[in-house]
MDTraj code that builds the backbone (N, CA, C; nanometers):
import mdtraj as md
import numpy as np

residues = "UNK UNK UNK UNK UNK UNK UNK UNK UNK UNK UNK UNK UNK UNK UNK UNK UNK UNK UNK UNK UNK UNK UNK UNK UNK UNK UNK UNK UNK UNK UNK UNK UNK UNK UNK UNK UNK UNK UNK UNK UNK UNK UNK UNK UNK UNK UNK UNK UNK UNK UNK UNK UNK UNK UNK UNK UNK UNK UNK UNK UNK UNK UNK UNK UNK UNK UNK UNK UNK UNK UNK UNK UNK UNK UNK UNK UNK UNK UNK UNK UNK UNK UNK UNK UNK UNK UNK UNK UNK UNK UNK UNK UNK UNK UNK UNK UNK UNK UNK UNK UNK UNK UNK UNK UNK UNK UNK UNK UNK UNK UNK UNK UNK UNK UNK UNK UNK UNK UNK UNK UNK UNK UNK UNK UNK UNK UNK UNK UNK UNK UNK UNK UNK UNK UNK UNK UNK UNK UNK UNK UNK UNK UNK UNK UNK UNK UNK UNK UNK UNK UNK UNK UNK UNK UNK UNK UNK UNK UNK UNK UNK UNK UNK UNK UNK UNK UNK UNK UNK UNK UNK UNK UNK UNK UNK UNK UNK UNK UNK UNK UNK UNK UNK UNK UNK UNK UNK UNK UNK UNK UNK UNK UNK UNK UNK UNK UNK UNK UNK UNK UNK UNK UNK UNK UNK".split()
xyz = np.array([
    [0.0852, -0.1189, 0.0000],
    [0.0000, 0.0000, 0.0000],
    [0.0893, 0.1246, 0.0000],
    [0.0520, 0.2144, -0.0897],
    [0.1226, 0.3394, -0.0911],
    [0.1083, 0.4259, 0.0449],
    [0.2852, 0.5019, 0.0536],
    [0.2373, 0.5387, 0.1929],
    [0.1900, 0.6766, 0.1990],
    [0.1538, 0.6995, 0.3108],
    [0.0193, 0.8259, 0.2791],
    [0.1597, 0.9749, 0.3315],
    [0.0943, 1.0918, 0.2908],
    [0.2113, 1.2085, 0.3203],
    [0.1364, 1.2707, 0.3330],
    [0.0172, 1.3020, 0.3800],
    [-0.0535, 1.3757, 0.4688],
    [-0.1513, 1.3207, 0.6222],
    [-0.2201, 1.3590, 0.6868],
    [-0.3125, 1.2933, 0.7957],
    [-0.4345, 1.3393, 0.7439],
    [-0.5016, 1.1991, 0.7052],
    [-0.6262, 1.2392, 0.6790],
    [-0.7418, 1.3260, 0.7395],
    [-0.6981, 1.2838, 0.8905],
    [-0.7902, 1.3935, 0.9594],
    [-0.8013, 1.5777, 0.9501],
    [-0.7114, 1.6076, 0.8908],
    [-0.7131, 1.6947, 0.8448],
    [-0.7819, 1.7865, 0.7117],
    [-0.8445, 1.6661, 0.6590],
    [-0.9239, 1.6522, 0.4869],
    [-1.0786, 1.6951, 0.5504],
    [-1.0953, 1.8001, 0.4294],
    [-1.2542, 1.8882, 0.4755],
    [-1.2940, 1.8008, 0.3762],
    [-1.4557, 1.7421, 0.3703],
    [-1.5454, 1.6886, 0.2661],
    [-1.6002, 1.8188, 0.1339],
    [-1.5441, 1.7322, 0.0751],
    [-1.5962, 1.8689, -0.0790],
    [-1.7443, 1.8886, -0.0456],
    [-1.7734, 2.0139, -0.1194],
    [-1.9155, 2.0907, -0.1831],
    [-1.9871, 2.0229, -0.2616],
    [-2.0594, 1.9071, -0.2463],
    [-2.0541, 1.8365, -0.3759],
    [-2.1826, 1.8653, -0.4008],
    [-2.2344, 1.9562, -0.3406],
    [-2.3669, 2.0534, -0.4219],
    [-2.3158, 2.1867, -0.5268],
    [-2.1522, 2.2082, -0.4931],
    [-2.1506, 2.3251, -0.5923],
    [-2.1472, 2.2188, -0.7586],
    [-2.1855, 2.3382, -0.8474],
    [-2.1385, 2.3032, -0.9858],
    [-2.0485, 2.1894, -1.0498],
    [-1.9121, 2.2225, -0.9399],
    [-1.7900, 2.1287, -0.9903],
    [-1.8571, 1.9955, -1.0040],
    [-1.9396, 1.9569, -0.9174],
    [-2.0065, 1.8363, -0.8833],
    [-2.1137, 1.7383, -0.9406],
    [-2.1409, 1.8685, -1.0198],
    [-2.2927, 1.8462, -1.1409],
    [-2.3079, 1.7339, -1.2088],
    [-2.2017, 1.6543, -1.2683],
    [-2.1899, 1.5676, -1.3637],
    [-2.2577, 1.4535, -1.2612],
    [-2.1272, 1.4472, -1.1503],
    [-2.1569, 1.3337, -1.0403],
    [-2.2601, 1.3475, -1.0213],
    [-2.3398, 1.4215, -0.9673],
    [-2.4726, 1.4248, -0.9137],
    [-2.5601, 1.3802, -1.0440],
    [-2.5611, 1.3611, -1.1824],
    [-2.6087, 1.3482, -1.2836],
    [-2.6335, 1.2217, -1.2599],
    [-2.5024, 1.1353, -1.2297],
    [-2.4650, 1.0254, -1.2735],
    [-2.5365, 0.9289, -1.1815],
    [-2.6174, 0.9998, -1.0681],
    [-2.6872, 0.9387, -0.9258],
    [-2.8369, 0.9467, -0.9322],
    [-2.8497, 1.0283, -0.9967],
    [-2.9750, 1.1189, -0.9772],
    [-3.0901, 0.9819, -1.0586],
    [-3.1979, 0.9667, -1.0516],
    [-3.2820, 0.8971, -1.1184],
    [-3.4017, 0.8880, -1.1023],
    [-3.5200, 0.8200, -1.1047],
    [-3.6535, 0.8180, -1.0412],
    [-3.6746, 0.8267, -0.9404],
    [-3.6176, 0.7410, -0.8390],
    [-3.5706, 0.7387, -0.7255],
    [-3.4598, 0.7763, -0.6446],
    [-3.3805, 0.8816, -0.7219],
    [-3.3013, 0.9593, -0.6246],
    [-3.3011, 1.0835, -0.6950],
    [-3.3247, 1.1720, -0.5915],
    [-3.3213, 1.3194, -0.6190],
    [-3.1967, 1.3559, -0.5897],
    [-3.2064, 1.4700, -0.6651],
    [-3.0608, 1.5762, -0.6088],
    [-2.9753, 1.5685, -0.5077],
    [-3.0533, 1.6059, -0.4064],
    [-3.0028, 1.6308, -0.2129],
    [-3.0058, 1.4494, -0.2002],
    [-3.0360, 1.3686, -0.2620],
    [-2.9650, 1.2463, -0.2165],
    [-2.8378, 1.1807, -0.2399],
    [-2.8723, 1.2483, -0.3719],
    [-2.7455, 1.2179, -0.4865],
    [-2.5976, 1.2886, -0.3706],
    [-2.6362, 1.4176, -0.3271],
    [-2.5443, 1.4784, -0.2889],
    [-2.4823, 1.4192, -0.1490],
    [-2.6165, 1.3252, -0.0873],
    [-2.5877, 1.2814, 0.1035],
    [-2.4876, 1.1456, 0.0106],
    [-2.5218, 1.0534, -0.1340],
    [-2.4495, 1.0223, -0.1141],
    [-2.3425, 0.9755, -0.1166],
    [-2.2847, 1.0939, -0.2139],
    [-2.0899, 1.1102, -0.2580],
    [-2.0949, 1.1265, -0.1528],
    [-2.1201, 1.1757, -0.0527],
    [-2.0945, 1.2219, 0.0945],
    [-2.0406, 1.1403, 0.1765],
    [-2.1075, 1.0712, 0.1973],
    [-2.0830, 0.8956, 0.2742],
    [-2.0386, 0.8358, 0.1890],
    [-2.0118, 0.8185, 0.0649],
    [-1.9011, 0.7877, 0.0294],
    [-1.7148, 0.8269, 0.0358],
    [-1.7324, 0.9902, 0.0398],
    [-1.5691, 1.0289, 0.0466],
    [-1.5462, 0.9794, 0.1900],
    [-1.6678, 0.9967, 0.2586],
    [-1.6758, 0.9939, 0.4469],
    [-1.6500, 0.8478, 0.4817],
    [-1.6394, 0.7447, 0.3753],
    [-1.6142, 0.6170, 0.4295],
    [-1.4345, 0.5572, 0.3216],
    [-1.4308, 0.6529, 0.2431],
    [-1.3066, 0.6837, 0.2034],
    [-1.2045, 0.7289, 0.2440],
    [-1.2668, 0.8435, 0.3323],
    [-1.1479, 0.8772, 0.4503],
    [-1.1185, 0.7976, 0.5494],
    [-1.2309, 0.7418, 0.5733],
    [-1.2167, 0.6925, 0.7214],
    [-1.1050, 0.5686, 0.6965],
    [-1.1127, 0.5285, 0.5815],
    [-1.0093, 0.3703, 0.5546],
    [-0.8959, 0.4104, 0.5098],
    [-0.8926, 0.5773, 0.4833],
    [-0.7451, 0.6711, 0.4935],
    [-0.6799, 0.6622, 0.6175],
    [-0.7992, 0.7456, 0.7158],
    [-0.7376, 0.7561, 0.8322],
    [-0.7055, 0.6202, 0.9088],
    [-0.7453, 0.5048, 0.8704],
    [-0.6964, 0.3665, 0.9795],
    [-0.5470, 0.3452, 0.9286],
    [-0.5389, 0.3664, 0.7728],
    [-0.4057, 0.3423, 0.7104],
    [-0.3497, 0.4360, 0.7793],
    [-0.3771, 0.5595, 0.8286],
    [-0.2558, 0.6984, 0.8761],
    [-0.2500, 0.5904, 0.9962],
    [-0.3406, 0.5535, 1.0658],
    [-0.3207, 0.5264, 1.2259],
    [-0.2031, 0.4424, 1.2326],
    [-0.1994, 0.3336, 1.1160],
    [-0.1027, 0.2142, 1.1492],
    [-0.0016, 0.2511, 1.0842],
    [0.0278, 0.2830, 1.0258],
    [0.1565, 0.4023, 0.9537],
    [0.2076, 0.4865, 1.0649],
    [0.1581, 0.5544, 1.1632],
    [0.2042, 0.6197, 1.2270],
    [0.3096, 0.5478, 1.3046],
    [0.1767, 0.4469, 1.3854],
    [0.2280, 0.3617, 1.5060],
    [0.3676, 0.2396, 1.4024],
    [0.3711, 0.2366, 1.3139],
    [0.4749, 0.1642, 1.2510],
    [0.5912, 0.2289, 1.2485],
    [0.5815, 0.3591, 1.1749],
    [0.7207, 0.4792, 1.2219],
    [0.7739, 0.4884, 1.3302],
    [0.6845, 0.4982, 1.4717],
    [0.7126, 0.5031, 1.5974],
    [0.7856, 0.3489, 1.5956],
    [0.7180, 0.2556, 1.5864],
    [0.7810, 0.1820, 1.6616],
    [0.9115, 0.1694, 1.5954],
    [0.9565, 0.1897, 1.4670],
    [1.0498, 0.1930, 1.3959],
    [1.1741, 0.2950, 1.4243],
    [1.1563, 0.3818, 1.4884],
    [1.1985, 0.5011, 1.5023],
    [1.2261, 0.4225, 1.6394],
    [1.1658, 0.4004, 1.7643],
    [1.2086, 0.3362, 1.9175],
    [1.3033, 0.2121, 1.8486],
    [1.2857, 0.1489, 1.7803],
    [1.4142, 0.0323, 1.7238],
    [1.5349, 0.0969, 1.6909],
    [1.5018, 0.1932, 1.6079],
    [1.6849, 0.2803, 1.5700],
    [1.7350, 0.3126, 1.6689],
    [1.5981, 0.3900, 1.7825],
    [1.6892, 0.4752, 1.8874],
    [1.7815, 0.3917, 2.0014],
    [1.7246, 0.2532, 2.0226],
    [1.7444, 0.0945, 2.0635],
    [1.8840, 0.1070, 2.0213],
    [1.8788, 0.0500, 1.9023],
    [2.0269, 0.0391, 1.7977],
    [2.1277, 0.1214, 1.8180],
    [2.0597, 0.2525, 1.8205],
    [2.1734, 0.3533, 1.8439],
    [2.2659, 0.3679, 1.9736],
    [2.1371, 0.3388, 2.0726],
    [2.2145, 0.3729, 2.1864],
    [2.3215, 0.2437, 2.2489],
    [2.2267, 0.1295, 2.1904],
    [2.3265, 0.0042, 2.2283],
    [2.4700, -0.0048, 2.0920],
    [2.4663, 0.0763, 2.0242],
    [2.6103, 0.0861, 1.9276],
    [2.6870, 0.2291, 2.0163],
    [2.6154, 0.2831, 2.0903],
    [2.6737, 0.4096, 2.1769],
    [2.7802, 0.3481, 2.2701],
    [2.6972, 0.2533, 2.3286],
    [2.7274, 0.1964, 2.4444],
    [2.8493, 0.1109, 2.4520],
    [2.8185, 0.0574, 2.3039],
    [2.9493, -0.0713, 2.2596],
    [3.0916, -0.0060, 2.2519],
    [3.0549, 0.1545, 2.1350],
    [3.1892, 0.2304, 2.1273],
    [3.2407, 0.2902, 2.2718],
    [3.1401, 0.2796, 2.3446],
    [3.2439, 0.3718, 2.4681],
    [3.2701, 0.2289, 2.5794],
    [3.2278, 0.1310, 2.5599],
    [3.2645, 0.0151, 2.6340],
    [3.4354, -0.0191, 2.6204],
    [3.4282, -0.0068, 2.4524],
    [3.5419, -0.0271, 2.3981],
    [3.6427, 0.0508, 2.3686],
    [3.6081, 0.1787, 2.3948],
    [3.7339, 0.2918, 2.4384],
    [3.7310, 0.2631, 2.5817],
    [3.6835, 0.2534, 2.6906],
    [3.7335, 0.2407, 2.7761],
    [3.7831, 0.0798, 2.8464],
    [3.7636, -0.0168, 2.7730],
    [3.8954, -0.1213, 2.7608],
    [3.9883, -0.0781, 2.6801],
    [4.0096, 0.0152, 2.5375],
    [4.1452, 0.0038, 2.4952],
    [4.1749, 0.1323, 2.6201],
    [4.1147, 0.2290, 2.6624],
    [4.1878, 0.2830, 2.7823],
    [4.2501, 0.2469, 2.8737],
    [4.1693, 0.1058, 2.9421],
    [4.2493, 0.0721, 3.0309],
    [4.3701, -0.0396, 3.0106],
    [4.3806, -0.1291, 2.9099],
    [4.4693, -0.1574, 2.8268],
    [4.6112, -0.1194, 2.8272],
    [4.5695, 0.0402, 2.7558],
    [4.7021, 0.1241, 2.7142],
    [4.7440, 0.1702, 2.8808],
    [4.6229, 0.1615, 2.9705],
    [4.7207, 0.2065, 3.1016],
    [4.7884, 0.1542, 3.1639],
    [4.7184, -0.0113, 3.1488],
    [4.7885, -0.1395, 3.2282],
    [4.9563, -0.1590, 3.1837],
    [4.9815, -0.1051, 3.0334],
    [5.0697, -0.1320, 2.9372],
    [5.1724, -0.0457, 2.9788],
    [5.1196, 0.1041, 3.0053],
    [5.2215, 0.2101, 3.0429],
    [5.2544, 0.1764, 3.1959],
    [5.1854, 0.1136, 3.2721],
    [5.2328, 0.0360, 3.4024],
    [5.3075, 0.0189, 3.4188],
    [5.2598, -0.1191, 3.3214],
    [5.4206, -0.2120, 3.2998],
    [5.5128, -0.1891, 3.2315],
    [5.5079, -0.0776, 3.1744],
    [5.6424, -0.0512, 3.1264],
    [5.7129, 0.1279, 3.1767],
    [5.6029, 0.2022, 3.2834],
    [5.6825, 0.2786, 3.3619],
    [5.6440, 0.2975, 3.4948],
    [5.7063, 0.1294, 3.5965],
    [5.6726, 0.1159, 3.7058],
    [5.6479, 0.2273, 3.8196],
    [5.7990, 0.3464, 3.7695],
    [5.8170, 0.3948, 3.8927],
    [5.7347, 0.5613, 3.8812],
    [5.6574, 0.6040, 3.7377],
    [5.5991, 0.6624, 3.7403],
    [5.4185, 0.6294, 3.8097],
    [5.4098, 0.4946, 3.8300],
    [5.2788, 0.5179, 3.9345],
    [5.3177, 0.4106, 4.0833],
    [5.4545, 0.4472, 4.1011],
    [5.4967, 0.4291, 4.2657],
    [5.4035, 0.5407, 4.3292],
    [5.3773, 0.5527, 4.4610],
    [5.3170, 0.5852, 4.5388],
    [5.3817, 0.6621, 4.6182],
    [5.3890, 0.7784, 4.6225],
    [5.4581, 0.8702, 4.7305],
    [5.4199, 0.8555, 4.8446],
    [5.5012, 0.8308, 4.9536],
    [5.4435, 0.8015, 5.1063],
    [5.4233, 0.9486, 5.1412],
    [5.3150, 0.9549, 5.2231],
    [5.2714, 1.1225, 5.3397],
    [5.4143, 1.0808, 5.3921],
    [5.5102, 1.1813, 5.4137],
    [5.6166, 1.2279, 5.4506],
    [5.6342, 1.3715, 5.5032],
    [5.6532, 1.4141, 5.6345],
    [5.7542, 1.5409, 5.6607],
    [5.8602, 1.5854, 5.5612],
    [5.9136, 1.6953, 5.5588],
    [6.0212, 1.7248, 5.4876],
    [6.1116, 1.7028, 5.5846],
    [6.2611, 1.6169, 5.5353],
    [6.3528, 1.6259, 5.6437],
    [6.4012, 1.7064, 5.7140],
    [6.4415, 1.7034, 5.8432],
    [6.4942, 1.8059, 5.8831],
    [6.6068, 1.8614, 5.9367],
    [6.6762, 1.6939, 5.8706],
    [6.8305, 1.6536, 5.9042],
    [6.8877, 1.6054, 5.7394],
    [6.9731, 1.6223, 5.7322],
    [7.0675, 1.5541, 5.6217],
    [7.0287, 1.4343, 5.5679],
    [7.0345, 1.3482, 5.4863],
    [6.9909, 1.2406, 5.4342],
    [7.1476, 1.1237, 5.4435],
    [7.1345, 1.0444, 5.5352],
    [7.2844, 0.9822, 5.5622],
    [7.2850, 0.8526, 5.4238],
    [7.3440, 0.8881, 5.3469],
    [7.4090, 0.7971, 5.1627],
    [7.5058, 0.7238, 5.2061],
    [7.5238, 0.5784, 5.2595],
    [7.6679, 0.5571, 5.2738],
    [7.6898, 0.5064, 5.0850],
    [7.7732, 0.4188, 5.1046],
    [7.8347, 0.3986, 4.9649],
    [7.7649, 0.3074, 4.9280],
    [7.7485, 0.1967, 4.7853],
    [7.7203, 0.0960, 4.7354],
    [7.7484, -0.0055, 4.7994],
    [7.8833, -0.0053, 4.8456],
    [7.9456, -0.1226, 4.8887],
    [7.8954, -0.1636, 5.0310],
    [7.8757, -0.0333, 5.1072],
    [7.8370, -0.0383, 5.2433],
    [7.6888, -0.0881, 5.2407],
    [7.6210, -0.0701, 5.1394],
    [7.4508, -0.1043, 5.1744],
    [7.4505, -0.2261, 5.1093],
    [7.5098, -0.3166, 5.0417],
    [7.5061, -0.4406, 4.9836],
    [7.5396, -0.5387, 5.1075],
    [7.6329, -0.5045, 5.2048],
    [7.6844, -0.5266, 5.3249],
    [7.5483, -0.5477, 5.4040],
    [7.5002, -0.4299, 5.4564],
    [7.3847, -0.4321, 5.5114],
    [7.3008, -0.4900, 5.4673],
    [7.2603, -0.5030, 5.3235],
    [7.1377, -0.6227, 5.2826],
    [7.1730, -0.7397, 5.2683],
    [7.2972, -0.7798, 5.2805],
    [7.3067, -0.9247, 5.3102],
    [7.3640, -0.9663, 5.4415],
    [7.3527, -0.8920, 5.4838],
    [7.3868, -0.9215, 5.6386],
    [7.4884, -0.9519, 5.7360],
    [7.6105, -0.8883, 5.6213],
    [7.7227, -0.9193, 5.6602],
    [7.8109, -0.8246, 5.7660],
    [7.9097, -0.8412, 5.7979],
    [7.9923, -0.7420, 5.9117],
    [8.0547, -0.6355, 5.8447],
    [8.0432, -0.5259, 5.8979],
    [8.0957, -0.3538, 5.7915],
    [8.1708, -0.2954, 5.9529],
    [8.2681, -0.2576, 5.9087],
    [8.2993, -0.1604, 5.9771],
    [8.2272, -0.0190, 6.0254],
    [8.2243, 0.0297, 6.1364],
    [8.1370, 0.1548, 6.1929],
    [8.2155, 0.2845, 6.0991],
    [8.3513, 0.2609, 6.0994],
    [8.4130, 0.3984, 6.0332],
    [8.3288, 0.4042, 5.8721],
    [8.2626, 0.3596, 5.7913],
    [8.2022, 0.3509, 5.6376],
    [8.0827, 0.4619, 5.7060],
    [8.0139, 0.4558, 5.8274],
    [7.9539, 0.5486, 5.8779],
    [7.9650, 0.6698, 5.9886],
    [8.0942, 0.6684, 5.9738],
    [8.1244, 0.8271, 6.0350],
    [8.1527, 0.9125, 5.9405],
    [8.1699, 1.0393, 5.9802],
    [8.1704, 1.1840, 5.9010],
    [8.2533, 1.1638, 5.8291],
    [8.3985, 1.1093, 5.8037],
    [8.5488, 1.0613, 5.7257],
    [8.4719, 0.9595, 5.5957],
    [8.3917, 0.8588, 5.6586],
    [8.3553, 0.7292, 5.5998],
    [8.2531, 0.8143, 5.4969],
    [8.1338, 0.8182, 5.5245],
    [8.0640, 0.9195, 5.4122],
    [8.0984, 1.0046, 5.3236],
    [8.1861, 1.1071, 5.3832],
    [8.2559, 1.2076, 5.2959],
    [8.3519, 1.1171, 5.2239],
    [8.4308, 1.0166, 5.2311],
    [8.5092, 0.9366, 5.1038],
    [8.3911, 0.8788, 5.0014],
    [8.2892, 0.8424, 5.0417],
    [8.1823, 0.7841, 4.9541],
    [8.1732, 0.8443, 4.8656],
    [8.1356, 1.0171, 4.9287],
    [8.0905, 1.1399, 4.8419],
    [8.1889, 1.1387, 4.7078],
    [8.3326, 1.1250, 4.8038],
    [8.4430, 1.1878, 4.6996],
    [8.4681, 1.0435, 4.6061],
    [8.4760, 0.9130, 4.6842],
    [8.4875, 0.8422, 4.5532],
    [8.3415, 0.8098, 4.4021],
    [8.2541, 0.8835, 4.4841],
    [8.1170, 0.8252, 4.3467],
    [8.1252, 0.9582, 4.2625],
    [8.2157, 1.0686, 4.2702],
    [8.2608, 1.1987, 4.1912],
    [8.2923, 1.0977, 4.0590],
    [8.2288, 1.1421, 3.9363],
    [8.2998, 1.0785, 3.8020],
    [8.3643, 1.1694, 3.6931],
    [8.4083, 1.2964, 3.8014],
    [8.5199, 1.3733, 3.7382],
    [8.6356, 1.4082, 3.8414],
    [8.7161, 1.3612, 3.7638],
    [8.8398, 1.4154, 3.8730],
    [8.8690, 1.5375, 3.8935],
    [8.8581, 1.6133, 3.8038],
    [8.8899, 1.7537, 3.7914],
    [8.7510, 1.8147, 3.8522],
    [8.6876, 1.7258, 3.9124],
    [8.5948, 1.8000, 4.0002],
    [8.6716, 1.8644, 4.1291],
    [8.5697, 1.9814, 4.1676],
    [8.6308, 2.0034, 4.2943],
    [8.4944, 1.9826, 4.4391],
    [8.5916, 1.9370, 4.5323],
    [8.5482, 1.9219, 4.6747],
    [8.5375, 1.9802, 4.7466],
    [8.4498, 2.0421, 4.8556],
    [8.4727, 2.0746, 4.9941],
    [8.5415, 1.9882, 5.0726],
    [8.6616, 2.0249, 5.1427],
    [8.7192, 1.9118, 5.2133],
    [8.8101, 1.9937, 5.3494],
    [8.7883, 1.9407, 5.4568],
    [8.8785, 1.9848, 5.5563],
    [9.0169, 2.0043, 5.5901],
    [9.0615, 2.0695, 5.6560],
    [9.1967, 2.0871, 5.6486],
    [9.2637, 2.0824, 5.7677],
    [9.3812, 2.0357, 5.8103],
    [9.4444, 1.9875, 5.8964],
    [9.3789, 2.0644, 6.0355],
    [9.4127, 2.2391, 6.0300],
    [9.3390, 2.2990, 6.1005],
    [9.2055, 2.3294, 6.1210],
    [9.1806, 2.2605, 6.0904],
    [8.9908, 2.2598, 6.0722],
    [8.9011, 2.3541, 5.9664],
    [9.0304, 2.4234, 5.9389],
    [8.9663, 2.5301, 5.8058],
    [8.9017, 2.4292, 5.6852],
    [8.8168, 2.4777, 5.6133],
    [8.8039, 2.3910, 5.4568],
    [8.8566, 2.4719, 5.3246],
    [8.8210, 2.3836, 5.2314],
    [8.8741, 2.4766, 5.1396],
    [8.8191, 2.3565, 4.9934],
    [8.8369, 2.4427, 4.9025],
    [8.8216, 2.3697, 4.7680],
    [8.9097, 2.2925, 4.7226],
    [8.9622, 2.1718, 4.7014],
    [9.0485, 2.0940, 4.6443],
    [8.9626, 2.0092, 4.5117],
    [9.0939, 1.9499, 4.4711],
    [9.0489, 1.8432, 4.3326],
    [8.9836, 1.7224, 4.4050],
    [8.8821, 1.6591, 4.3623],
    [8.8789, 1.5292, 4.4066],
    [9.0101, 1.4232, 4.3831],
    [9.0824, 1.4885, 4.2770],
    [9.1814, 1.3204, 4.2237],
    [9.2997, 1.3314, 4.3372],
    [9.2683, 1.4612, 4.3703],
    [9.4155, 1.4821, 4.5088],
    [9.3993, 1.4084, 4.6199],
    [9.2081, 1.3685, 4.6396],
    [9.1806, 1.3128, 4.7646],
    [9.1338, 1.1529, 4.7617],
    [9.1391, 1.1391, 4.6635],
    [9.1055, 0.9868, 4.6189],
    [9.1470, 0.8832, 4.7288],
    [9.2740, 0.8975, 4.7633],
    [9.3431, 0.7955, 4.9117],
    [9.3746, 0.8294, 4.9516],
    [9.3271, 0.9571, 5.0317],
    [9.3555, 1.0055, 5.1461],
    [9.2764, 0.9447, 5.2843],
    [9.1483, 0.9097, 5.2856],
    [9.0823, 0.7968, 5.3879],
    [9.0948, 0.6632, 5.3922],
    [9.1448, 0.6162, 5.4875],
    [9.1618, 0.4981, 5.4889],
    [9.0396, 0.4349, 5.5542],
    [9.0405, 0.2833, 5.5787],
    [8.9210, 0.2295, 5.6650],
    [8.9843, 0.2066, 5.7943],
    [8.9184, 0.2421, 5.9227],
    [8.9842, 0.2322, 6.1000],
    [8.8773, 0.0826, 6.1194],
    [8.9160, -0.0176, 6.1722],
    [8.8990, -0.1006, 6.2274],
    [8.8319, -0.0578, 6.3923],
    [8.7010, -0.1426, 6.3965],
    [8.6339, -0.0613, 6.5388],
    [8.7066, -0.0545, 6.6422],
    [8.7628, -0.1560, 6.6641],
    [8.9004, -0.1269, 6.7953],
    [8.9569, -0.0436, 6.8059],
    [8.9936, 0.0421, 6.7270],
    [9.0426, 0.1370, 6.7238],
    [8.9943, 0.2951, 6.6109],
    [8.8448, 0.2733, 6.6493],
    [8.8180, 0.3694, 6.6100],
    [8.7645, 0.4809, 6.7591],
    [8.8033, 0.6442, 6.6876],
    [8.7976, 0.7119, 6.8301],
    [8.6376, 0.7081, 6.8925],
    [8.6314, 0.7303, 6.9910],
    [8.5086, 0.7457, 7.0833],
    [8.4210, 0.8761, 6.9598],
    [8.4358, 0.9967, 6.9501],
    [8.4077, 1.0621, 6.8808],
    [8.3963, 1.0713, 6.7767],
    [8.4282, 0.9161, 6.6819],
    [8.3866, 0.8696, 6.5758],
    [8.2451, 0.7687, 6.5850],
    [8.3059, 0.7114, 6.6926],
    [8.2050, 0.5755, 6.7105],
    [8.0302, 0.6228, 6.7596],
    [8.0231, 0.7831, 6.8088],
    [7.9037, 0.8137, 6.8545],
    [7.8817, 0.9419, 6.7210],
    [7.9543, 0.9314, 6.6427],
    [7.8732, 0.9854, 6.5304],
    [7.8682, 0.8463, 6.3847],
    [7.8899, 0.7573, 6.4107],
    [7.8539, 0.6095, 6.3731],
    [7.7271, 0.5368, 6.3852],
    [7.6690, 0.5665, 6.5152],
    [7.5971, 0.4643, 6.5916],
    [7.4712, 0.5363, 6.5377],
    [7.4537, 0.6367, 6.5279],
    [7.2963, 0.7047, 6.4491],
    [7.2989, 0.6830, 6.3079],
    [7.3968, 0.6831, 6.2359],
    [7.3875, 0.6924, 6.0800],
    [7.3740, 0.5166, 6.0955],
    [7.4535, 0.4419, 6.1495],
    [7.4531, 0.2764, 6.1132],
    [7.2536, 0.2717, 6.1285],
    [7.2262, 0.3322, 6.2526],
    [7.0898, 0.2695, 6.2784],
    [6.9536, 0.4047, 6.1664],
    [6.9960, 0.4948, 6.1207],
    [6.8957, 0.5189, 5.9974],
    [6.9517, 0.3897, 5.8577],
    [7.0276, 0.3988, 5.8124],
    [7.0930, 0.3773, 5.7159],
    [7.0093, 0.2053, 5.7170],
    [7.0049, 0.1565, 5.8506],
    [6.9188, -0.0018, 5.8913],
    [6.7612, 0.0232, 5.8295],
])
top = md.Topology()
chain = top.add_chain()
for i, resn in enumerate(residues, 1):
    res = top.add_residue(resn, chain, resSeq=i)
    for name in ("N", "CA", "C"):
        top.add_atom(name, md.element.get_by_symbol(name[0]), res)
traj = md.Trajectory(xyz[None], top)
């Protein structure tokens, strides 16, 4: 059935007493039907013409609708699929950048700012400590650290802060001081070494 592009309910019943109508009314008219019958009945005729217009508008309508609630169905469940699936390749690409830049989603601990120095002994000294072996206390006095400092320098022609016989400091080369500290054995390390030892050994733990 052809589909309709107007609503019938909207359709006025023709004049079918004016002129335009004359022929039709000719074509009705007879012994037994006069004029004004002829005219009641093209009447009830267009009037039962529309009416099997308007049932076709009714189910035409309700067919669009329901056709129209199916796309909107479709649409929103193809909405749903594309953003399902950007947010697995989202989380994907995050799991990926994870694993491949651990220490950008390490976790900063709530921390104070220090309010003391940060005690660094050397490589050698903390490999000691994680395996559990025996270190000398001098690797953690003020002498022992400051050689750390000066041996992990990877320019010689760097220069140092470094003390001086009289307690003055002064700027020197690192390559001048390279073996100038030796390691003291605890037996004979001074009292005034050994109690600036005993705090750095136990952060450094």
């Amino acid at each position: 059935m052809p589909r309709l592009n107007s609503d019938p309910n909207l359709n006025i019943c023709p004049d079918y007493a004016d002129n335009t109508f004359a022929d039709m009314r000719l074509q009705l008219t007879n012994k037994n039907i006069n004029e004004a019958q002829a005219i009641a009945i093209l009447k009830n005729i267009w009037q039962a013409d529309n009416n099997i217009t308007k049932d076709q508008w009714m189910r035409q309508v309700e067919e669009d609708t329901e056709w129209q609630e199916h796309m909107n169905r479709l649409n929103e469940e193809e909405q749903d699929r594309l953003e399902q699936d950007h947010l697995e390749e989202d989380e994907a690409a995050w799991k990926e950048d994870r694993k491949k830049n651990k220490f950008k989603y390490t976790s900063i601990p709530q921390r104070d700012v220090p309010t003391q120095p940060v005690v660094i002994p050397s490589a050698y000294t903390t490999r000691k400590l994680e395996k559990g072996d025996f270190i000398e206390l001098w690797y953690f006095t003020n002498a022992g650290l400051d050689d750390t400092k000066l041996k992990s320098s990877v320019n010689d022609d760097a220069m140092i802060m470094a003390a001086l016989a009289g307690g003055e400091t002064a700027w020197v080369s690192a390559a001048s001081m390279c073996n100038t500290s030796t390691v003291v054995d605890n037996q004979n390390l001074p009292f005034e070494d050994f109690c600036q030892a005993c705090p750095h050994i136990i952060t450094a733990m």
